[in-house]
The first five atom37 places (N, CA, C, CB, O) and aatype in JSON, in Angstrom:
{
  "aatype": [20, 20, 20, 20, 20, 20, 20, 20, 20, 20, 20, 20, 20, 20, 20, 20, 20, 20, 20, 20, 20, 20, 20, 20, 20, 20, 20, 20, 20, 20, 20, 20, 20, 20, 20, 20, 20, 20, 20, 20, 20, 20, 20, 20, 20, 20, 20, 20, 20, 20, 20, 20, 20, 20, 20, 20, 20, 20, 20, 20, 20, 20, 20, 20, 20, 20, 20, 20, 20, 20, 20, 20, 20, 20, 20, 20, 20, 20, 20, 20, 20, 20, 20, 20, 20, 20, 20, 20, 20, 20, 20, 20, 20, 20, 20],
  "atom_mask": [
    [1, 1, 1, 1, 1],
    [1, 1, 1, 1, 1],
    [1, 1, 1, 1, 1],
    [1, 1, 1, 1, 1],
    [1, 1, 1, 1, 1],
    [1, 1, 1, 1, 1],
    [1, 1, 1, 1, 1],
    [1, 1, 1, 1, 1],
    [1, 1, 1, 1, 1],
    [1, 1, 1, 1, 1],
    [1, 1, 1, 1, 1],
    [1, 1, 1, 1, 1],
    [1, 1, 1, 1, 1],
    [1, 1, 1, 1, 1],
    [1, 1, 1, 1, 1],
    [1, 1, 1, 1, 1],
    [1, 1, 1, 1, 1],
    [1, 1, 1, 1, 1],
    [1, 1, 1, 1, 1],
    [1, 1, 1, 1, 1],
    [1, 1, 1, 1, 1],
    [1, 1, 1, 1, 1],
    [1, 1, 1, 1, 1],
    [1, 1, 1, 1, 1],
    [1, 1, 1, 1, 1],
    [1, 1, 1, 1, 1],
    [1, 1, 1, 1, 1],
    [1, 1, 1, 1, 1],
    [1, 1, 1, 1, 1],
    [1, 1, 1, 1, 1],
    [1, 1, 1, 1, 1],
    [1, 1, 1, 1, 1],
    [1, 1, 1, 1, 1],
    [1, 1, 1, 1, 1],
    [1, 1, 1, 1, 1],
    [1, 1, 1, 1, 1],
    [1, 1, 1, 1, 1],
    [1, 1, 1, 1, 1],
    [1, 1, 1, 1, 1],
    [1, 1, 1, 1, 1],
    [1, 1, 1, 1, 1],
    [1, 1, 1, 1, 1],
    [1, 1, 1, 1, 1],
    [1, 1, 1, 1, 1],
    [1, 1, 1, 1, 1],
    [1, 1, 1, 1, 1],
    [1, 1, 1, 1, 1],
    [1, 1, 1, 1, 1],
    [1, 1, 1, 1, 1],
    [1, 1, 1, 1, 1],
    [1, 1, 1, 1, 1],
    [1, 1, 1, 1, 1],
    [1, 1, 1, 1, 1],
    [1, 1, 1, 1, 1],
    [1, 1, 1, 1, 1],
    [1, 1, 1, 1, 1],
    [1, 1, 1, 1, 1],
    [1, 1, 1, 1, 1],
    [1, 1, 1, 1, 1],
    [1, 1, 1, 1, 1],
    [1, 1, 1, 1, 1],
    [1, 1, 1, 1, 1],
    [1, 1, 1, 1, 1],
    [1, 1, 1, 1, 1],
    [1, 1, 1, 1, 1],
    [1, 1, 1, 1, 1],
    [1, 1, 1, 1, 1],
    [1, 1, 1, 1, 1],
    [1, 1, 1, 1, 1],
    [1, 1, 1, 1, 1],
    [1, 1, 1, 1, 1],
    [1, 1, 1, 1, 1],
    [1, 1, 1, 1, 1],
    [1, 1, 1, 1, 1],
    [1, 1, 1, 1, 1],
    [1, 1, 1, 1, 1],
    [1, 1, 1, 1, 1],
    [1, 1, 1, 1, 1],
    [1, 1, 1, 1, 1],
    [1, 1, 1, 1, 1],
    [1, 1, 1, 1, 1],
    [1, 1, 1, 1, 1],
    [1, 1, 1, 1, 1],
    [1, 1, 1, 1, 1],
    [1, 1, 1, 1, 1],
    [1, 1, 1, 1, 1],
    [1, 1, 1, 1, 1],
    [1, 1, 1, 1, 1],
    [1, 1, 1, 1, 1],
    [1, 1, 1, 1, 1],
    [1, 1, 1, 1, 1],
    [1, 1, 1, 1, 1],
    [1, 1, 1, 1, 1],
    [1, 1, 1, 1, 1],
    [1, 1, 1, 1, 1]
  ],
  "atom_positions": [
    [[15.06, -4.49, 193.26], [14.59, -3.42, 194.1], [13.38, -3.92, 194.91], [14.21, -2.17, 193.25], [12.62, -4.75, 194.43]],
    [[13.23, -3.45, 196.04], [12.3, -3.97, 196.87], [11.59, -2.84, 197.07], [12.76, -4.64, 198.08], [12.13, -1.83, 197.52]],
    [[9.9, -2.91, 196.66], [8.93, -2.23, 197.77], [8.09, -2.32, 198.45], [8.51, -1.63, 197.64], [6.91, -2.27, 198.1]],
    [[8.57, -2.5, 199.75], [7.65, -2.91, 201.18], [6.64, -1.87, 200.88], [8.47, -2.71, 202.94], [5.53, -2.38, 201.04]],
    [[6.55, -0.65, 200.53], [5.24, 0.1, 200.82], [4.39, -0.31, 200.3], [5.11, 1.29, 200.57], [3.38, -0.24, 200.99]],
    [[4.18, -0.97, 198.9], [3.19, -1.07, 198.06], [1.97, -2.55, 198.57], [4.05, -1.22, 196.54], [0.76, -2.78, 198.59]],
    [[3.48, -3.36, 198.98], [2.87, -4.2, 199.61], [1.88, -4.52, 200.79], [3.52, -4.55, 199.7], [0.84, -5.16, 200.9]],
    [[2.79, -3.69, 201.7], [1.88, -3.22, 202.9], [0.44, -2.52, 203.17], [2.56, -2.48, 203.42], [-0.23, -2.46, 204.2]],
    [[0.28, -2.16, 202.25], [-0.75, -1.26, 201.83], [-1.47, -1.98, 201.15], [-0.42, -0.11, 201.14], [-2.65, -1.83, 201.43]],
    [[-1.29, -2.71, 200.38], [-2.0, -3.74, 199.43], [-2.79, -4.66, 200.84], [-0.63, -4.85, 198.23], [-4.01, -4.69, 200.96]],
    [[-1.99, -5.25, 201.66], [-3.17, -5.85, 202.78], [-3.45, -5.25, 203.81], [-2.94, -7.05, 203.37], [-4.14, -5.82, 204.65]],
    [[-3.12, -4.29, 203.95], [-4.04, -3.29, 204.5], [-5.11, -3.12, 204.13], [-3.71, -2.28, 204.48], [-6.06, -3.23, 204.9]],
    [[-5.23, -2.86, 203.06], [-6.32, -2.6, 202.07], [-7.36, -3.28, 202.14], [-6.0, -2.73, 200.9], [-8.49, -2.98, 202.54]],
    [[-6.76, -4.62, 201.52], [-7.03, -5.96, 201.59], [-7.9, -6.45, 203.29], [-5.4, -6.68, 201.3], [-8.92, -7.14, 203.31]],
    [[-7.59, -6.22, 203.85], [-7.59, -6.19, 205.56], [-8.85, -5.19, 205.83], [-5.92, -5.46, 206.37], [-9.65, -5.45, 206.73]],
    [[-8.99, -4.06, 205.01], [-10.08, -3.03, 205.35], [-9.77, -2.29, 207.04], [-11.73, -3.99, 205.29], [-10.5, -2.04, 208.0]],
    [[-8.17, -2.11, 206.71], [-7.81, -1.37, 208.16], [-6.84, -0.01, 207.38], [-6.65, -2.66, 209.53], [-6.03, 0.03, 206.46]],
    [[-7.45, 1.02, 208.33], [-6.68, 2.18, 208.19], [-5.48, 2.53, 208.35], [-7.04, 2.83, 208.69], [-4.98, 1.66, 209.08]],
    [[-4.6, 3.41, 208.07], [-3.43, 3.19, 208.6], [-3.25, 3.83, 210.13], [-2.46, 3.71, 207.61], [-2.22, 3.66, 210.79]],
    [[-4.28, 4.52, 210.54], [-4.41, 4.45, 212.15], [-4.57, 2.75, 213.11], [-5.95, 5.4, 212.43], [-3.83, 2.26, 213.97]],
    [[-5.69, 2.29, 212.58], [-6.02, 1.29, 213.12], [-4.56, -0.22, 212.74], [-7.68, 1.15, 212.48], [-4.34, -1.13, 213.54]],
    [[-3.9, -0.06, 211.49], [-2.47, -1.05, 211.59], [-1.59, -0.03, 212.61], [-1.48, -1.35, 209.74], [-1.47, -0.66, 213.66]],
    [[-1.24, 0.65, 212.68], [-0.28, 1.54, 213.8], [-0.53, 1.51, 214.9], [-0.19, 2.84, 213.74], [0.35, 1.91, 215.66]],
    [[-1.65, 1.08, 215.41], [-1.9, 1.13, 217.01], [-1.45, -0.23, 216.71], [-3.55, 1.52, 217.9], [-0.3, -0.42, 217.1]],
    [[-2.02, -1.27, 216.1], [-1.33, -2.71, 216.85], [-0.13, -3.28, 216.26], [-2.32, -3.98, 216.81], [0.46, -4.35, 216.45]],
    [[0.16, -1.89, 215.19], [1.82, -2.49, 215.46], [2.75, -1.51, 216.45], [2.76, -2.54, 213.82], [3.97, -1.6, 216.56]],
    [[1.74, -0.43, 217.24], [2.37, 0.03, 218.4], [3.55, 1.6, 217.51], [3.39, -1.67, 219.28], [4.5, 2.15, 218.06]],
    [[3.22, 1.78, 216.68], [3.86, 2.45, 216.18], [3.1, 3.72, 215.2], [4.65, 1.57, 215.66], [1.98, 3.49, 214.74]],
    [[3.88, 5.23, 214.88], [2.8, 6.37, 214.56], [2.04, 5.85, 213.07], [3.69, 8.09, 214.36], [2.36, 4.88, 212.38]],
    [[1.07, 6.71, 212.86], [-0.06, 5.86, 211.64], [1.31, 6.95, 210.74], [-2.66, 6.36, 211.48], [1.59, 6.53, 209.62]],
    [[2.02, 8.14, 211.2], [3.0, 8.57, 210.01], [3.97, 8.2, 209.53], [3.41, 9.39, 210.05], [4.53, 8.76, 208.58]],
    [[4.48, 6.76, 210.33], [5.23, 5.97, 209.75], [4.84, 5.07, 209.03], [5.84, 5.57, 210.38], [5.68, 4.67, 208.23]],
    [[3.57, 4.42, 208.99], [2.77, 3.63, 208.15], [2.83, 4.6, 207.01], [1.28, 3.22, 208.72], [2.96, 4.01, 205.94]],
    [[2.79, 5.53, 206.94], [2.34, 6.39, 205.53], [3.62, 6.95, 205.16], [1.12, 7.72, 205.72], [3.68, 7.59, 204.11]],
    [[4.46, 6.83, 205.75], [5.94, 7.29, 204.77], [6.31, 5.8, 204.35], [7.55, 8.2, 205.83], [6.99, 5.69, 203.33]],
    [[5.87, 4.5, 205.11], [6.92, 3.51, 204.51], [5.71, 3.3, 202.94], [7.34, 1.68, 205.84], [6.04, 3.25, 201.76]],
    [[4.83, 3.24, 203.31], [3.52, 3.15, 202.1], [3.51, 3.91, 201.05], [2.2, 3.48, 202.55], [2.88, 3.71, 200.01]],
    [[4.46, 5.14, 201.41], [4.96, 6.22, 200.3], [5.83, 6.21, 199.47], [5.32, 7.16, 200.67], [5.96, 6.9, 198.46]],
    [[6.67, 5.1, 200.02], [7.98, 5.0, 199.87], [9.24, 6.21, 200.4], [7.96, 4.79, 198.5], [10.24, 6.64, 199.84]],
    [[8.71, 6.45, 201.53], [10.04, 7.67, 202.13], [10.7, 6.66, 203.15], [9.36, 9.47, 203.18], [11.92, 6.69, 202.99]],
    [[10.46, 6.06, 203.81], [11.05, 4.96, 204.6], [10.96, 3.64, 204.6], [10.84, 5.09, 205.57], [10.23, 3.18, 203.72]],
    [[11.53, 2.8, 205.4], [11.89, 1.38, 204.59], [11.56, 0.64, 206.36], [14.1, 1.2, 203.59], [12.27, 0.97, 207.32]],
    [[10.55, -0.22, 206.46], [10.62, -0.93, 207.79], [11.62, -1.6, 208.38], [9.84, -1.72, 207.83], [12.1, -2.49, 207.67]],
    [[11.98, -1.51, 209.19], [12.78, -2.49, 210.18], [12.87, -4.04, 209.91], [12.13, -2.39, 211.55], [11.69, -4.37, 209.78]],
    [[13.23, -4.56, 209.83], [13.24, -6.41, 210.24], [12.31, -6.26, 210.86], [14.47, -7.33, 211.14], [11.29, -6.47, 210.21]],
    [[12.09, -5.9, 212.1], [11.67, -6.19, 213.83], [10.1, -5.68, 213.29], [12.71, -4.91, 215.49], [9.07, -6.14, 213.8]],
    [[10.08, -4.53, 212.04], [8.47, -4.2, 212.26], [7.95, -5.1, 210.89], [7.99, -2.18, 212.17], [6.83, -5.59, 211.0]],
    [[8.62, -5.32, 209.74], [8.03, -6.54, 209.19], [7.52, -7.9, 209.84], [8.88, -6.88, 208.42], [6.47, -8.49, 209.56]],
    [[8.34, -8.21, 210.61], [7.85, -9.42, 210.78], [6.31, -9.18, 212.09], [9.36, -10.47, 211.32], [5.39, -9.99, 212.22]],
    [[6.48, -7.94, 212.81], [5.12, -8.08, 213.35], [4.1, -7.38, 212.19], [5.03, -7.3, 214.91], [2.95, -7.16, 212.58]],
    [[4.45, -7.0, 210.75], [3.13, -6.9, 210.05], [2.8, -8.12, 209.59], [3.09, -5.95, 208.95], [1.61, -8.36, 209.38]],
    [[3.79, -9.12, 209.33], [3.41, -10.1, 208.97], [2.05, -10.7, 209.5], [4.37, -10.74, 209.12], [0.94, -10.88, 208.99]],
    [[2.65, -10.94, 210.84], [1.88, -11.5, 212.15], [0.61, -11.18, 212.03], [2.33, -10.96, 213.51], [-0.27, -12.03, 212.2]],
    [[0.27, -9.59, 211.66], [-0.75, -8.95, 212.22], [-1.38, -8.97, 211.18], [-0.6, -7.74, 212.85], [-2.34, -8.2, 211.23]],
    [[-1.21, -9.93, 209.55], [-1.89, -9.98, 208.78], [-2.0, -11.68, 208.03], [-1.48, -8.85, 208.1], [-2.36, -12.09, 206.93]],
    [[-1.37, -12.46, 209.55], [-1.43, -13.94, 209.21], [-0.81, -14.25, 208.34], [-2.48, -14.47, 208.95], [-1.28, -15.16, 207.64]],
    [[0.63, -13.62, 207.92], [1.23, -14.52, 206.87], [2.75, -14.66, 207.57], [1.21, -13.77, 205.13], [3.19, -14.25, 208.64]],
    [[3.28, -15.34, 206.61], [4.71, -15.46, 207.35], [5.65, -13.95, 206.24], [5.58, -17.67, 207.02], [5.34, -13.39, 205.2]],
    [[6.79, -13.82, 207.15], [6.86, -12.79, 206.76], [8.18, -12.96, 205.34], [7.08, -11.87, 208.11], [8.97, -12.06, 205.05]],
    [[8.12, -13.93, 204.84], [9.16, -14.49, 203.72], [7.92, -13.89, 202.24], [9.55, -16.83, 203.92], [8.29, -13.21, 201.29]],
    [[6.38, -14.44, 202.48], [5.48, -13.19, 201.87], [5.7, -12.16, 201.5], [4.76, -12.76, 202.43], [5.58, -11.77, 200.34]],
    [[6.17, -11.38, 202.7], [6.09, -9.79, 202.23], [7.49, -9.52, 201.3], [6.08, -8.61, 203.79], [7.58, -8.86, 200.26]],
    [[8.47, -10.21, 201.98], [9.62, -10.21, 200.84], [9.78, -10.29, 199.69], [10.25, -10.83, 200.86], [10.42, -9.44, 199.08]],
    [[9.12, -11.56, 198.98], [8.5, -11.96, 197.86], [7.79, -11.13, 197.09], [7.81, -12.82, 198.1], [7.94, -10.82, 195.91]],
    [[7.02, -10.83, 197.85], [6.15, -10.1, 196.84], [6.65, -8.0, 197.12], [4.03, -10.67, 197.37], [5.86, -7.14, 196.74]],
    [[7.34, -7.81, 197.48], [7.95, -6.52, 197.54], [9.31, -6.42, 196.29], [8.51, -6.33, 199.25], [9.98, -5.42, 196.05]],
    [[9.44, -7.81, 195.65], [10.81, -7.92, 194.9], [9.8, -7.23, 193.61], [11.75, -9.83, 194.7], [8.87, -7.82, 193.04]],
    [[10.33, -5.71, 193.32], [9.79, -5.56, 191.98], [10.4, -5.93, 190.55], [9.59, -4.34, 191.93], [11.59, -5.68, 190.42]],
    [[9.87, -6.39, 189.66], [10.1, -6.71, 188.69], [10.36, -5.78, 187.53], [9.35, -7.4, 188.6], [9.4, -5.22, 186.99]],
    [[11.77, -5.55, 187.06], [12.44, -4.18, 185.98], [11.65, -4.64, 185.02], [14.3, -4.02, 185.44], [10.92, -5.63, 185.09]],
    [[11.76, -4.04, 184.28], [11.38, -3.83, 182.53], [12.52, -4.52, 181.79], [11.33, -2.01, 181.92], [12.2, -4.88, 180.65]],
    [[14.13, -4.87, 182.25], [14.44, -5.79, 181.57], [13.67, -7.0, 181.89], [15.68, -5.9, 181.65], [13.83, -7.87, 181.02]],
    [[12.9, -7.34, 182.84], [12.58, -8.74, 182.25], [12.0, -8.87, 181.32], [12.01, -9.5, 182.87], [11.1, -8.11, 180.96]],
    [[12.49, -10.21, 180.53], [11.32, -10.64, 179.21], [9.69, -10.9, 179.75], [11.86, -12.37, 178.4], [9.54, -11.36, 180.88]],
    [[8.87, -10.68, 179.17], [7.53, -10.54, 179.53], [6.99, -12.22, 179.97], [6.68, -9.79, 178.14], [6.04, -12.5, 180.7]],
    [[7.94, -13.16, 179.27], [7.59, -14.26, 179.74], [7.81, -15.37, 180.72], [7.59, -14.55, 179.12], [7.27, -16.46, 180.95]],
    [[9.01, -14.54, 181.28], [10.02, -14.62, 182.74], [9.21, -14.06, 183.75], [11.55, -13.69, 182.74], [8.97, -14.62, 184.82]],
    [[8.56, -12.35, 183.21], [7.51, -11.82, 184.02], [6.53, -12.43, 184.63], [6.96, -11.09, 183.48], [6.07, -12.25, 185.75]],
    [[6.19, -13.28, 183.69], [4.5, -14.07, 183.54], [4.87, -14.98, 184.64], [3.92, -15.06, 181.8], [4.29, -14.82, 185.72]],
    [[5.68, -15.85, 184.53], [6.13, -16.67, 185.27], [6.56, -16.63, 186.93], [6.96, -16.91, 184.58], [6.2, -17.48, 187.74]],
    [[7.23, -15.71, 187.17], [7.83, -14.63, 188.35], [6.68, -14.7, 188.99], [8.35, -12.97, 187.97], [6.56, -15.39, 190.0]],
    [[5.46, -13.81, 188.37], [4.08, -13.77, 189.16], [3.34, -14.96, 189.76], [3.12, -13.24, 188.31], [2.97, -15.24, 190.89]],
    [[3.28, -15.6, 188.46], [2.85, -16.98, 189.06], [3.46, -17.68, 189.86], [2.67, -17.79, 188.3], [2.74, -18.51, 190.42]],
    [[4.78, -17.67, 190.22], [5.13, -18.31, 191.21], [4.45, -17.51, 192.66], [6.7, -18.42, 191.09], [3.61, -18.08, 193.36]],
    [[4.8, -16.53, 192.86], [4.23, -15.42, 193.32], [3.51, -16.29, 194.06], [3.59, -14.37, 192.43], [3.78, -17.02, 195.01]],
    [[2.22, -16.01, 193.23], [0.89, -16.98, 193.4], [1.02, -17.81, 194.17], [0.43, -17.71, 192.36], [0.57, -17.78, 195.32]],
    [[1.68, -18.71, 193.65], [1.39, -20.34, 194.27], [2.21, -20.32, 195.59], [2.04, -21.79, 193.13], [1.81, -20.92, 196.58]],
    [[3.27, -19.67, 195.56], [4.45, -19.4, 196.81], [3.15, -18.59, 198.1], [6.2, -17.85, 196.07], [3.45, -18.93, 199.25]],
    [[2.07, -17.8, 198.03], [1.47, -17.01, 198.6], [0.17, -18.65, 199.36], [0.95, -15.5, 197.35], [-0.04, -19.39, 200.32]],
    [[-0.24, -18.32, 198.05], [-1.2, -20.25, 198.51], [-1.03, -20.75, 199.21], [-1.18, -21.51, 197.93], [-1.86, -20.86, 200.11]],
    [[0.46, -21.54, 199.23], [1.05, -22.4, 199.68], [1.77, -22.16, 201.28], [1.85, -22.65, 198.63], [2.33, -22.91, 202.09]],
    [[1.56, -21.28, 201.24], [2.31, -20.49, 202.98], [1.31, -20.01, 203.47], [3.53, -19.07, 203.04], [1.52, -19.58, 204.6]],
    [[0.35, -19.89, 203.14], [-0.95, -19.29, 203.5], [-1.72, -21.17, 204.24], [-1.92, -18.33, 201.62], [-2.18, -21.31, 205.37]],
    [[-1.64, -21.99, 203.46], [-2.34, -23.24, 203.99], [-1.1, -24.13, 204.67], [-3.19, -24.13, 202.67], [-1.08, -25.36, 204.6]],
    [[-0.35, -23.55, 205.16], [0.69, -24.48, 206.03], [1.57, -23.83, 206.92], [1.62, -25.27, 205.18], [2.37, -24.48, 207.6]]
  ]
}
């Protein structure tokens, strides 16, 4: 299961921008920022990849880290999952 909202919002956050101020420069209403952040709607291709942009990462990031992790996983598959996470985020971040 994927959730783009949680993510999005997480560097937003992260970013110290409102969801007025991400909606004007992704050109789009601050009430669609707050339904996809809600989880009532699901972004476009076309508007992920300009949040990407608009928060310097590539947008294979937001994918990644929107893949939520069930409760069947074993806790030590979990552990692991994250940490890649991690280093996958690092690592696209300095190249």
């Amino acid at each position: 299961m994927m959730n783009f909202g949680k993510v999005i919002k997480k560097y937003r956050m992260d970013a110290n921008l409102s969801q007025v101020t991400l909606s004007k420069r992704l050109k789009v209403q601050s009430t669609y920022i707050s339904a996809i952040e809600n989880g009532k709607k699901e972004p476009s291709l076309n508007l992920l990849k300009k949040i990407a942009k608009a928060f310097h990462i590539r947008p294979e990031i937001l994918f990644w880290e929107a893949i939520e992790i069930t409760s069947k996983v074993k806790s030590e598959d979990r552990k692991t999952i994250e940490l890649a996470k991690v280093l996958l985020r690092h690592y696209l971040k300095s190249n």
